[in-house]
Every structure is written in C-alpha cells, then in structure tokens.
N, C-alpha and C positions, 0 to 999 in steps of 0.2 A: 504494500500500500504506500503512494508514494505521500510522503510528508506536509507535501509544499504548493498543495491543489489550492485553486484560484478557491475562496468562500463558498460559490454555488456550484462547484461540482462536489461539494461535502451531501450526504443526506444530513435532510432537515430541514437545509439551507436555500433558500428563494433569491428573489431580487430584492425584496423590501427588508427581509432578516437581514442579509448581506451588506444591504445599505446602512441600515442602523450599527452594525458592527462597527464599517469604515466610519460612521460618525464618534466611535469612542477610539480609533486609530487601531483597528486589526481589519486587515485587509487578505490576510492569507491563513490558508491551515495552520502552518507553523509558529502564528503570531496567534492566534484561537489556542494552537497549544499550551503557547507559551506563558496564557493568561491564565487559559482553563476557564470552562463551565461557568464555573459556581463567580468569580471575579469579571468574567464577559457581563453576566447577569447585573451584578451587583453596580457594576457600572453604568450599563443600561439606565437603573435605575434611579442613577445619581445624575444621570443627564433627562431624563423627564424622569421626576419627581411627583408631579401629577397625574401619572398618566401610571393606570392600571395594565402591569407585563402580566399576562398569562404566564402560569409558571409551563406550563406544557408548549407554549409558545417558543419562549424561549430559552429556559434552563433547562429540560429536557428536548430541548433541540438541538444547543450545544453541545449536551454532554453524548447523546445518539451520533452527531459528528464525528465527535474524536472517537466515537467506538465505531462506527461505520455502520450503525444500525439505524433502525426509525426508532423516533421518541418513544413510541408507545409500547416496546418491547424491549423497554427496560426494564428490571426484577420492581416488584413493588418495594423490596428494601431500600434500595437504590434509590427512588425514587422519593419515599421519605427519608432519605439521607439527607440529599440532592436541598427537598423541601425544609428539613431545620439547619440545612446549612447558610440558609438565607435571611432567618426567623432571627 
C-alpha cells in the first residue's frame, strides 16, 4: 500500500472531506498519517467551532483511511475508543 496517495484516493475520503483537510494543512496520506485520526478531527474542530462534525463523518473516516477500510467496518471497540478519544 503505497504511503503517499493524493487524500481522495484514500477510502472514506471525497472532495469536500479532502478539502477540509487541506484547510487544516494535510494534503497527502502521509501528512493524514503523520497527524493521525483522532488530531485530523480535533482540528477540524478547532477551525469550525460551531459547526457540528459527525463523528462517522469524519473521525471514522480518517481512521478507515489509514486502515484502508470503510468507516463503518471498524470493531465497535474501536470505534468507542476513537469516540472518548475526543470527549
């Protein structure tokens, strides 16, 4: 699996998710990597504050990324991991 895929050829990942990315400055898998999941999101959220993220939106869409899965077939553990890692 190469490392270093443009945002949207990740699953999960669209036009509109990929754009909001670049607007917290990650533009590439390896920059996704190097944030990780849980700090992509958390950022997100710190650039709209007002604005309700789906967590299946976007924290398990990130983290389905870097596993090369779809969000929704991540463990339910994981998923409340994922969920009080942001709480």
């Amino acid at each position: 699996m190469t490392q270093n895929r443009p945002l949207t050829d990740l699953k999960n990942i669209g036009k509109k998710l990929a754009e909001r990315l670049n607007e917290i400055g990650i533009s590439s898998e390896a920059e996704l990597r190097k944030v990780g999941a849980i700090q992509a999101h958390k950022k997100l959220k710190a650039k709209y504050p007002n604005e309700t993220l789906p967590v299946c939106y976007y924290l398990y869409s990130f983290e389905g990324a870097l596993h090369d899965q779809h969000w929704n077939d991540l463990s339910v553990k994981r998923k409340q991991k994922l969920k009080e890692s942001i709480s």
